[in-house]
N, C-alpha and C positions, 0 to 999 in steps of 0.2 A: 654829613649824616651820621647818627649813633642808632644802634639798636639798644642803648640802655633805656629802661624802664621805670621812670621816674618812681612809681610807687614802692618798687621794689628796693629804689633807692632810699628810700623816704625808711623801711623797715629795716635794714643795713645802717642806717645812722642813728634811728631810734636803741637799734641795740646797742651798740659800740658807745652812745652818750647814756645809757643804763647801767653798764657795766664800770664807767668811769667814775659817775656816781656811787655806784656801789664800792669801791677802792678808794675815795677820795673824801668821801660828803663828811669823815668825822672831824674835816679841817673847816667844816662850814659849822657841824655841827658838834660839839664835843661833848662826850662820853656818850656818843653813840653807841648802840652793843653789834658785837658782831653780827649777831645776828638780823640784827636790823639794818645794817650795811648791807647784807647777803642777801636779799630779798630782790633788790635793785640788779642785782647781778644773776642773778638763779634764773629773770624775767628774760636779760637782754642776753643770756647765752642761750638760753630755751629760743628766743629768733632766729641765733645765728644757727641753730640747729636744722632747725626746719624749712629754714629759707635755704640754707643750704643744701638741702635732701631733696627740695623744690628745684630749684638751678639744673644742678648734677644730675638729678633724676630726668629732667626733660631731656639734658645732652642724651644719658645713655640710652633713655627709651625709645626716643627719634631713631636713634642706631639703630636699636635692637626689633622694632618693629620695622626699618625699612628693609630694602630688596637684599642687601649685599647683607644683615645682621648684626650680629656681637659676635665675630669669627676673635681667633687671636690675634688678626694683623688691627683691626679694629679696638680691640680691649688695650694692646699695645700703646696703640695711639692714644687712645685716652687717659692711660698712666703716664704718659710722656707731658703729654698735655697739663696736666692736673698739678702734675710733681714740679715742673718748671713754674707753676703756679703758687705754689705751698715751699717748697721744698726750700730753694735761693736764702730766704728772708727767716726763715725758720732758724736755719742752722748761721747766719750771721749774727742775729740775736744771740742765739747760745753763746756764739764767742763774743759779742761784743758784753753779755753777762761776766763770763768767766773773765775778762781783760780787766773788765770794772773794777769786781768785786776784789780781784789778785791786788791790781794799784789802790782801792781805798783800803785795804787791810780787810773785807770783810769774810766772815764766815760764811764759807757756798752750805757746810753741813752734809756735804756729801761725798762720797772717796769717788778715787777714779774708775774704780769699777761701778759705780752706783750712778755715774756720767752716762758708759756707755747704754743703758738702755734707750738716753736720750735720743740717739742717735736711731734707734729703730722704733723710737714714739711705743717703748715697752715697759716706760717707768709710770704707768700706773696700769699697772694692766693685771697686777695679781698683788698687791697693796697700794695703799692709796700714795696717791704722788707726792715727793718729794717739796718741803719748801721752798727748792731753788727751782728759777723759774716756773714761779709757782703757776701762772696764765695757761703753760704748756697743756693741760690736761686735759683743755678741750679739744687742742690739736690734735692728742692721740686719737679719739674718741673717731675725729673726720676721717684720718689717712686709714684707719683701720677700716673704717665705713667704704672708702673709696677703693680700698684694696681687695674687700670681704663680694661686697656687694656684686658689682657685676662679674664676679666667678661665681657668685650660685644664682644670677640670672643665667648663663649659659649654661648652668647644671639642671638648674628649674627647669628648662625650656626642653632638654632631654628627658625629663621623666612625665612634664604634664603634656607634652604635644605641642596644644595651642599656645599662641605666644601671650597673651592677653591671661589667660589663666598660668602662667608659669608668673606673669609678674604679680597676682595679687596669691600664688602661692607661695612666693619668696617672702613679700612685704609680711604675711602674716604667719608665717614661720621665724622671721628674725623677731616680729613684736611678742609671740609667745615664748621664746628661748629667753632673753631679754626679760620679758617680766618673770618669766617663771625663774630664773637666776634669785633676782631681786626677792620673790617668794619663798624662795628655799632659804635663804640669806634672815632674810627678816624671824622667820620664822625657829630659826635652829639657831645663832650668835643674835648677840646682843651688842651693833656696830652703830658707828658714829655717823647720822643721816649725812652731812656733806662731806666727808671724804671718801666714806664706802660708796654709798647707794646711787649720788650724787654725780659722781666723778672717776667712777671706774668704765673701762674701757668697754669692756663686751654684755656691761650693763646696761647700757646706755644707749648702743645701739640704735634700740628703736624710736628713740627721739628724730633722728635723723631721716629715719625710715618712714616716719609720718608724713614727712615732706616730700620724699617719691611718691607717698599713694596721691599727694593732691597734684602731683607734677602726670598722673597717670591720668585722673580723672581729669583733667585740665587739656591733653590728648584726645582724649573722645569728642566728639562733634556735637555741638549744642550744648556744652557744659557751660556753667556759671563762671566761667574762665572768658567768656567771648562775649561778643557783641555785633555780629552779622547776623545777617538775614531778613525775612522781612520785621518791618517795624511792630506786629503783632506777639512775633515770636520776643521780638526784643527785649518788650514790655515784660510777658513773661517771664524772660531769662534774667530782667532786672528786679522783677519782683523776687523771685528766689534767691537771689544775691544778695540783698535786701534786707530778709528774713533772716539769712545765712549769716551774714554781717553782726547784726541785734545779738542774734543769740550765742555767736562767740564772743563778743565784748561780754555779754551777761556771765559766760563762762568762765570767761578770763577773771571779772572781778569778783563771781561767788567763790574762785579757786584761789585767789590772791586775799581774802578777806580768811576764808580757813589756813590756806599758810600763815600767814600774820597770827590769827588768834593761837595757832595752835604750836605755831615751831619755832616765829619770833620772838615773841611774849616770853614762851617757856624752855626752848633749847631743847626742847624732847621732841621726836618722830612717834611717831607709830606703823602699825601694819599700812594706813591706807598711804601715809605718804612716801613710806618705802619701796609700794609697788605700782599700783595703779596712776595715779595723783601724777607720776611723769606724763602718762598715756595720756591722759583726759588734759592736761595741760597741753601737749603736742596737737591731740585735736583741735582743742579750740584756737592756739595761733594758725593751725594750718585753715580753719574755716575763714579766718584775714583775708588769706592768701588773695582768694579772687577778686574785692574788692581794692587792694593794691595793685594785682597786675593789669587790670586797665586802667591804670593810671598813668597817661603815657607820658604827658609834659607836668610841667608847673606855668602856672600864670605870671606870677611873679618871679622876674631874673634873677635879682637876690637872693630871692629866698631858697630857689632852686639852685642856685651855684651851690650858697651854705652847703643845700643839704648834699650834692653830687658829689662835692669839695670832700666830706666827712664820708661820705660812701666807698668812696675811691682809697682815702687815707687807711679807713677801717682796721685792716689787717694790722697795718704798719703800726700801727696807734695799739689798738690790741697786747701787739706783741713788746712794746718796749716803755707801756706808761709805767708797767709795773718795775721798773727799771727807775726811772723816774723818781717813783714814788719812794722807794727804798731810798735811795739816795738820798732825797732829801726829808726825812724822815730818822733813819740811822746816820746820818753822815752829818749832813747842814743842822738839824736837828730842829726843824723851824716848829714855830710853836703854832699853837690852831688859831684860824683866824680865817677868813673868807677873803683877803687878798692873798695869802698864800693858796689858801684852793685854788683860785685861778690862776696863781703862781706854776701852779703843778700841772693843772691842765694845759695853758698856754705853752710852756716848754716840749712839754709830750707831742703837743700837736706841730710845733712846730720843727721837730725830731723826726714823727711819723711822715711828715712831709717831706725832708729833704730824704726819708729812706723810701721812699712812693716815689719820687721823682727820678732819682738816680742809683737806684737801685731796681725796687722790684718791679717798674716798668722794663726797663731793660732785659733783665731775665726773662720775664713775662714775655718777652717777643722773642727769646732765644726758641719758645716753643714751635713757633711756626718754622723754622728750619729744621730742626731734628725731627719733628713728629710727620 
């Protein structure tokens, strides 16, 4: 038996092969612009954000509305948790960056004091992150999420009373610090949309945070999240999921057809995509949500290994194609071509694999003994 969640699987692969495309696709397709690479990747971290914020928000909410709470022997355990999860594969990476790049000769571009923030996921946290290991900066963006969030759910919960209003007065106290950040930012300097607005730590925030509000309403009884009850109500609750469905895919693509015209095309932001344009983006993948999470199998074995296979790997994958990709790139020096694309992806994956197999499975189980 597995409790994984095929759909949720299916959105976890989708990202991670978004993102890969967005790193790779100029060897498929050359003199691609930056910009139009970044487009593929802006979509599949924006999942990883929310499905993220979805996951982790169910764990802590579960807690925090049952009998026993969000005490500190409980928030404990879920840092313990978390960190044996994130934490192992993070900092291997780092070193096996730093070992790379020392044996090929190449330039990290950063001194050893400009290392150590890495180490507390503090190198983009008040300038934009660094080119070495460059992937990292969405990992601050989590640990920070994971470390921030359930201390001002137990702070929440002391000032609003009820536990159900502490958590939608948390979710929308982080979403207005967060955009108003972005606000004050866009409005007063004149900064570069994907390093500042994009990819800064306590900016960002509420991307994440979108994903707890649908992990919250997903909690409630008779949400668009479920399918019990009688077969009237069903209809029902299928019909508004339905609906829900249509009009985030419409959202997703009126939002992705204005990014394109307006940040692709030109390399210029404005006010709406420096503030808002995150939010209404997080919305609409978080309206997905529901019609993924009852998705409990796949029909097809194949196709459901693929995509379990790639779910599973994700992180590992994540964290060392862009390793990968430098290498052969500055180093091998290989020229563009679409057997090298898959050149590059095939290696990665199969790298991500043996560090998923014998590594961060392993760690990943050291959690159930400590915590």
């Amino acid at each position: 038996m597995t409790d994984r969640i095929f759909g949720l699987d299916v959105l976890r692969a989708m990202a991670i092969c978004l993102v890969l495309v967005s790193h790779t696709f100029e060897f498929f397709v050359p003199n691609l612009s930056a910009e139009s690479a970044r487009f593929f990747g802006f979509w599949g971290v924006e999942i990883f954000f929310v499905l993220s914020g979805f996951l982790i928000g169910r764990i802590l909410l579960k807690q925090f509305y049952g009998e026993t709470g969000l005490g500190r022997k409980e928030l404990k355990r879920f840092w313990i948790r978390r960190w044996f999860r994130t934490l192992p594969l993070y900092y291997l990476c780092l070193a096996i960056y730093l070992v790379t790049y020392f044996i090929l000769g190449l330039e990290v571009g950063v001194s050893l004091g400009d290392l150590l923030p890495y180490v507390v996921f503090l190198q983009n946290s008040i300038s934009p992150h660094p080119g070495f290991y460059a992937i990292a900066w969405s990992l601050s963006i989590e640990e920070w999420f994971y470390l921030c969030f359930p201390v001002g759910l137990m702070v929440s919960s002391l000032l609003a009373g009820r536990k159900q209003s502490a958590v939608w007065v948390l979710i929308l106290s982080v979403v207005m610090v967060s955009l108003g950040l972005r606000l004050y930012l866009s409005t007063t300097y004149d900064l570069a949309w994907g390093p500042w607005y994009r990819k800064m730590i306590f900016w960002r925030l509420d991307s994440i945070t979108m994903g707890v509000a649908a992990a919250a309403l997903s909690l409630r009884g008779g949400s668009v999240f479920s399918d019990d009850g009688l077969l009237s109500v069903n209809r029902s609750r299928r019909s508004r999921r339905r609906v829900l469905t249509i009009v985030s895919i419409g959202a997703v693509a009126v939002l992705s057809g204005y990014f394109w015209k307006t940040y692709v095309t030109t390399g210029e932001s404005n006010l709406f995509l420096d503030t808002i344009f995150f939010n209404l983006c997080s919305i609409a993948l978080a309206g997905l949500l529901p019609v993924f999470y009852i998705w409990r199998q796949c029909t097809w074995p194949i196709l459901g290994g693929i995509v379990t296979w790639l779910s599973k790997i994700s992180y590992s994958l994540y964290l060392i194609h862009w390793l990968v990709l430098i290498v052969s790139v500055h180093v091998l020096e290989l020229p563009y071509g679409w057997q090298y694309f898959l050149l590059i992806i095939s290696v990665s994956m199969i790298i991500a694999t043996m560090l998923y197999q014998f590594f961060e499975k392993p760690t990943t189980r050291l959690r159930e003994r400590y915590s």
